[in-house]
C-alpha positions in Angstrom: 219.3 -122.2 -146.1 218.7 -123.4 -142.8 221.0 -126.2 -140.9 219.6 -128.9 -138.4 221.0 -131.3 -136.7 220.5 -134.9 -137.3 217.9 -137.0 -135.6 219.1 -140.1 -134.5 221.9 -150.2 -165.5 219.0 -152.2 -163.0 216.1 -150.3 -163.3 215.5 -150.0 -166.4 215.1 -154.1 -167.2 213.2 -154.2 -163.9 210.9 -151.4 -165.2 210.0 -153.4 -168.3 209.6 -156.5 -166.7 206.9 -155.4 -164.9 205.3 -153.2 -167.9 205.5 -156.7 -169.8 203.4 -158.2 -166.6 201.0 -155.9 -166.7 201.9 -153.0 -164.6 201.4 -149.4 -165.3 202.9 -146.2 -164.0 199.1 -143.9 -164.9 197.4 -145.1 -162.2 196.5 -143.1 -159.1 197.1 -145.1 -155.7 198.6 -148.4 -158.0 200.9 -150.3 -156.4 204.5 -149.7 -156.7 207.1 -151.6 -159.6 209.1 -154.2 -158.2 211.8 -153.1 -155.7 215.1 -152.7 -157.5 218.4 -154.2 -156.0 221.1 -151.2 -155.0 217.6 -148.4 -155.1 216.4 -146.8 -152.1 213.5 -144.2 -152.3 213.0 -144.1 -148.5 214.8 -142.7 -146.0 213.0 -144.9 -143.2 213.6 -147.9 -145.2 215.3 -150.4 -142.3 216.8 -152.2 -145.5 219.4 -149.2 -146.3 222.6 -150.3 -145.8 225.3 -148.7 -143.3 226.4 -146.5 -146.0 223.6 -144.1 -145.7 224.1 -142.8 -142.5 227.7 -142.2 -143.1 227.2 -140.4 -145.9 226.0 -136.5 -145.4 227.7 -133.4 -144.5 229.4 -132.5 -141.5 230.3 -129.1 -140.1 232.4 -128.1 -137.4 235.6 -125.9 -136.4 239.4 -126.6 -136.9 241.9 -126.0 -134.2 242.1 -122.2 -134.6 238.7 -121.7 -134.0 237.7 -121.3 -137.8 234.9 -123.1 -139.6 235.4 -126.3 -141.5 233.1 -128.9 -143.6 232.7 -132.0 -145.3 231.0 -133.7 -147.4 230.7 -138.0 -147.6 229.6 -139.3 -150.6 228.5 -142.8 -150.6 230.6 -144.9 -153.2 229.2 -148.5 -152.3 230.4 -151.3 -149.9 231.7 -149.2 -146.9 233.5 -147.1 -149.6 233.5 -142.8 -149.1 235.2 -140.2 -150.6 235.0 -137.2 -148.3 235.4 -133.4 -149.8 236.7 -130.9 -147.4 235.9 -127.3 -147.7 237.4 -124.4 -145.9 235.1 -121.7 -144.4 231.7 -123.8 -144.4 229.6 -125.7 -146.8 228.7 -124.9 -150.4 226.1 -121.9 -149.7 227.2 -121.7 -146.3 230.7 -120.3 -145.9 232.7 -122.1 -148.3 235.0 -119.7 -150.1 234.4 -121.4 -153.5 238.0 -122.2 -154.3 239.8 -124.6 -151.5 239.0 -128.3 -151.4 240.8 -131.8 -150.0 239.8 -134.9 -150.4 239.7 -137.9 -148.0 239.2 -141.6 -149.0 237.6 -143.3 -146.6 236.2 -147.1 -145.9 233.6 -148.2 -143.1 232.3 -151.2 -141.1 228.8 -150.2 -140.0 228.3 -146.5 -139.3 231.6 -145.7 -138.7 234.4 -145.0 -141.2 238.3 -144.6 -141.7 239.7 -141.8 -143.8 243.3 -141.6 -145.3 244.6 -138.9 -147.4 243.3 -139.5 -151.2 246.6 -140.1 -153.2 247.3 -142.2 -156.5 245.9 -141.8 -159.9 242.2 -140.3 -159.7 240.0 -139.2 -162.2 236.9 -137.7 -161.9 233.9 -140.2 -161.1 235.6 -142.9 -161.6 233.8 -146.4 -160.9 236.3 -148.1 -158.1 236.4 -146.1 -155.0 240.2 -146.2 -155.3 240.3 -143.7 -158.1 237.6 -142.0 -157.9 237.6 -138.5 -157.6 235.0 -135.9 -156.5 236.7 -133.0 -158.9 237.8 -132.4 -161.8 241.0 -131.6 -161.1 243.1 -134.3 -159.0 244.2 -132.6 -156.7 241.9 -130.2 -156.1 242.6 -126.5 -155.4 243.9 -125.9 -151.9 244.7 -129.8 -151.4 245.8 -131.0 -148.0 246.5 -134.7 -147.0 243.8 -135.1 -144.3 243.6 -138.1 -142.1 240.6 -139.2 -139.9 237.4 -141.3 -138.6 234.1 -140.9 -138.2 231.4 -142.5 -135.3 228.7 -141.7 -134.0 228.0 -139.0 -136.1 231.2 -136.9 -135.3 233.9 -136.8 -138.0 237.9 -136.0 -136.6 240.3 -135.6 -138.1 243.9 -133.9 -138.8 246.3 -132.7 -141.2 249.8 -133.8 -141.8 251.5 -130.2 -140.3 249.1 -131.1 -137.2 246.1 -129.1 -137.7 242.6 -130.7 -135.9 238.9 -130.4 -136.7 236.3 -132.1 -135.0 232.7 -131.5 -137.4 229.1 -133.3 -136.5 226.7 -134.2 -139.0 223.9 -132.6 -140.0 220.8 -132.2 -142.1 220.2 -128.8 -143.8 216.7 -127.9 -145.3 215.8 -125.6 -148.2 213.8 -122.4 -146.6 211.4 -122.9 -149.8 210.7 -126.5 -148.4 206.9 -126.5 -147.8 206.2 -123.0 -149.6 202.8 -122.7 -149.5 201.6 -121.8 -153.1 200.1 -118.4 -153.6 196.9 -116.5 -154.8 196.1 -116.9 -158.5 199.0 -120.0 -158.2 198.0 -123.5 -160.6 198.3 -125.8 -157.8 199.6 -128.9 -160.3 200.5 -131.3 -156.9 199.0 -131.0 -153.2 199.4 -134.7 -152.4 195.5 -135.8 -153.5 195.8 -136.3 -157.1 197.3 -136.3 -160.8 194.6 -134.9 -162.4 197.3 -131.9 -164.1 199.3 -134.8 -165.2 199.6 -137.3 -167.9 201.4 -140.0 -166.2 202.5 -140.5 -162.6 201.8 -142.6 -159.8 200.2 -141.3 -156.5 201.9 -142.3 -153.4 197.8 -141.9 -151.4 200.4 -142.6 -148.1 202.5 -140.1 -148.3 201.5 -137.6 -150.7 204.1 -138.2 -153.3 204.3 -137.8 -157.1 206.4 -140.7 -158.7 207.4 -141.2 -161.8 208.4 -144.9 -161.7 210.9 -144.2 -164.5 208.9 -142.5 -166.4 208.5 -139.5 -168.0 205.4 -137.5 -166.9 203.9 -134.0 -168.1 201.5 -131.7 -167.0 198.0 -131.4 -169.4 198.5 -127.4 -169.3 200.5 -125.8 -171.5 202.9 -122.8 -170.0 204.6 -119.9 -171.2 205.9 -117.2 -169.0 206.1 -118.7 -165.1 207.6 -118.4 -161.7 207.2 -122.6 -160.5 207.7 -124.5 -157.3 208.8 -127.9 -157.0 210.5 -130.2 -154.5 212.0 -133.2 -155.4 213.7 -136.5 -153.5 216.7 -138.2 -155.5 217.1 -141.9 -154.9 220.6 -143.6 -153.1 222.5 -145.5 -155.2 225.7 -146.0 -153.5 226.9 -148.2 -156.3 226.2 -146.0 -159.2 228.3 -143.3 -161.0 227.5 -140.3 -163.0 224.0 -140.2 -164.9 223.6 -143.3 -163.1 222.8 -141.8 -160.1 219.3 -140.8 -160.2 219.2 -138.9 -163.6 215.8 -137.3 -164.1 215.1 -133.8 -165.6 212.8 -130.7 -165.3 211.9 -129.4 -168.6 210.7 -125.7 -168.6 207.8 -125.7 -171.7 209.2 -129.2 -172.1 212.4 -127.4 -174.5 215.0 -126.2 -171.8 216.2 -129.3 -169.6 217.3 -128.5 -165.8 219.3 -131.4 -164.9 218.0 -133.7 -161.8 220.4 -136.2 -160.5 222.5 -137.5 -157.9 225.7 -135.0 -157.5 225.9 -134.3 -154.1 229.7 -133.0 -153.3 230.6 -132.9 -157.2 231.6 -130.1 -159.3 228.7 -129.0 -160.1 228.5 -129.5 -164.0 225.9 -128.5 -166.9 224.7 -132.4 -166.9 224.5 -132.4 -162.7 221.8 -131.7 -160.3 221.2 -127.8 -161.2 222.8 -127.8 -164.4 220.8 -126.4 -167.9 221.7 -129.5 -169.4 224.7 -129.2 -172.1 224.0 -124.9 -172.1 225.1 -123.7 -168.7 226.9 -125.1 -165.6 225.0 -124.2 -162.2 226.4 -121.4 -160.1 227.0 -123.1 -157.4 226.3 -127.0 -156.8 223.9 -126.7 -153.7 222.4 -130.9 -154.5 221.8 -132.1 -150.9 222.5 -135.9 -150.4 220.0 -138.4 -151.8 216.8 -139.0 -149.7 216.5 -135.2 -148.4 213.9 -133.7 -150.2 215.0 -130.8 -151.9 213.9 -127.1 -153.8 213.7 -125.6 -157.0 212.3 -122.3 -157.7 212.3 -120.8 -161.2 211.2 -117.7 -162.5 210.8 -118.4 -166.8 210.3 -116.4 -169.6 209.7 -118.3 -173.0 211.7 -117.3 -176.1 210.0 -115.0 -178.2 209.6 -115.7 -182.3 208.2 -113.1 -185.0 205.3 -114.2 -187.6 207.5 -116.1 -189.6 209.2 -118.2 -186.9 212.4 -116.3 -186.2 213.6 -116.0 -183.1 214.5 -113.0 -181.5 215.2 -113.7 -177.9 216.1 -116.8 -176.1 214.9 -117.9 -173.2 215.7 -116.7 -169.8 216.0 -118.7 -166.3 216.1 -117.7 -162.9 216.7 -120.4 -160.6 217.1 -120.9 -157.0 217.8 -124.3 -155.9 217.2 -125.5 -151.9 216.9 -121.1 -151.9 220.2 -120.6 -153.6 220.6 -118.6 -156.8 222.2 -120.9 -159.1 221.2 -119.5 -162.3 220.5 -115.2 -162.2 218.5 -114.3 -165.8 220.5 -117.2 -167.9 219.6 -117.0 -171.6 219.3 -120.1 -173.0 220.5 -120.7 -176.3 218.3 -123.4 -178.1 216.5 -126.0 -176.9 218.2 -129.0 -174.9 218.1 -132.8 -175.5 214.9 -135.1 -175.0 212.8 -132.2 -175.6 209.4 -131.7 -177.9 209.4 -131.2 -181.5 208.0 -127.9 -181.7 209.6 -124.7 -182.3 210.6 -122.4 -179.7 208.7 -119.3 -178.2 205.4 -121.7 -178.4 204.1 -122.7 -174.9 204.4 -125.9 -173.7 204.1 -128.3 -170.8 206.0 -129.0 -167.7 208.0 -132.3 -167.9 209.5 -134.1 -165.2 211.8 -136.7 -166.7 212.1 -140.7 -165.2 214.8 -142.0 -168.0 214.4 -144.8 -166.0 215.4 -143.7 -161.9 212.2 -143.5 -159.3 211.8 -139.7 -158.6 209.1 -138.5 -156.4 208.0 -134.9 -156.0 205.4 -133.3 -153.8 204.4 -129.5 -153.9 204.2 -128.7 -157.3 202.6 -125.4 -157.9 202.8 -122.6 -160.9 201.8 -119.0 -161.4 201.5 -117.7 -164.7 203.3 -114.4 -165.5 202.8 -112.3 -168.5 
């Protein structure tokens, strides 16, 4: 992964407000549903509150010279929580153990940070207890103090101890992978011809689902698959309430899509096989940055009379991290078809109600 800096419970009633008016999500180039309070889908959108540019990660050195970084997550009104990791970010440097935890609270793009103390538990809805991890305290815990502006977060630790980090913007090296020979190109920007469902973005060459669930017209078996994806901000929003989409592999095996930048890192988060296997590592980049998965799939396989006699195994890379290395997956996951495994089946990309784009959708069939 590469790192650069910076350049300078609604949706769903809104969603079938406008299906009861008359508005529908199969339509190349049709107009978009009805903006959502608290939803952003646009990084250039001059409505975005404050919020978003505070939150991101930051990376930078402490006073003896070693690497340090953070990352802000966005809790709502001005409110962070920022996770400290020792060694560099998840994926780049962290040493997968040590973490501390800063409250914070901003006016504009600037922010305060105190120690987090109290009683916390984990995603929690008022800033105030709300916790990043599992475990409150986290492993490694140190009371850090500090502020942010102008893109620079400071900060010390009670024995003393100084970091200065500046914020930046890392990109997935698959970002833009062009798709190769003998490759089912299923989304280059000009159409949804491979799906059923989907609305095109003509502008910018975006897939969206609007909400909705939409699914390729091929049927798939054994695959290595491309796909980049943007996850909405909302700051106000907890849990599966952040963006919670999925990416079904033969529409049985559920990778989870969602909103958990600077979380755990759970089966039902961003990288997760949905209730069958936590992710690795959780490399989810902060809503608004488009982001990578890249899965090599093998279907299960079933005898004449239905039986099954292997599961089906995952490899998957997400923003060019191996999160999941030859997972078996043991039965099928929820919201999936009705069919019986080892069949092939299509590719799904869940809306359950959050606007998910995607862009550079491709597919090559293996045998």
């Amino acid at each position: 992964m590469r790192r650069i800096p910076e350049a300078g419970g609604w949706l769903s009633c809104l969603v079938c407000l406008a299906l009861a008016a008359g508005w529908s999500p199969d339509a190349a180039g049709a107009d978009p549903p009805p903006r959502t309070p608290g939803v952003w889908t646009d990084a250039a959108d001059p409505s975005l509150p404050a919020d978003f540019q505070v939150q991101g990660e930051y990376v930078g050195k402490n006073a003896q010279g070693q690497q340090v970084a953070a990352q802000v997550i966005a809790l709502g009104k001005g409110a962070y929580q920022a996770v400290l990791y020792s060694g560099g970010l998840p994926g780049a440097g962290w040493d997968g153990e040590n973490r501390s935890l800063m409250s914070g609270k901003g006016d504009g793009p600037s922010a305060v940070f105190e120690p987090a103390t109290g009683d916390r538990r984990y995603l929690a809805g008022p800033p105030d207890q709300f916790s990043a991890t599992s475990k409150f305290p986290p492993a490694g815990h140190q009371a850090y103090s500090g502020s942010l502006e102008d893109g620079k977060l400071t900060g010390q630790g009670e024995d003393g101890s100084r970091f200065t980090m500046e914020r930046v913007v890392r990109k997935s090296p698959t970002l833009g992978l062009a798709p190769p020979e003998g490759a089912v190109v299923l989304f280059d920007g000009k159409g949804t011809d491979e799906w059923t469902g989907g609305r095109l973005d003509e502008q910018h060459g975006i897939l969206n689902t609007d909400g909705h669930d939409i699914l390729t017209r091929r049927k798939f078996n054994n695959y290595s698959m491309h796909l980049e994806f943007m996850l909405p901000f909302r700051p106000e929003a907890r849990s599966q309430g952040r963006g919670n989409s999925g990416f079904y592999q033969v529409d049985h095996y559920e990778v989870q899509i969602l909103d958990s930048f600077g979380l755990e890192g759970k089966d039902n988060e961003c990288g997760g096989i949905y209730s069958k296997s936590d992710p690795l590592l959780n490399m989810c980049l902060p809503p608004l940055v488009w982001q990578t998965y890249d899965v090599e799939f093998t279907n299960a396989v079933v005898d004449d009379s239905g039986k099954k006699l292997k599961n089906a195994v995952i490899t998957l890379r997400h923003n060019g991290v191996l999160i999941h290395d030859k997972l078996e997956i043991a039965g099928v996951t929820g919201g999936s078809r009705n069919e019986p495994e080892g069949t092939p089946g299509p590719i799904k990309l869940q809306g359950h109600g959050n606007p998910l784009q995607y862009r550079n959708v491709w597919i090559v069939e293996t045998p």
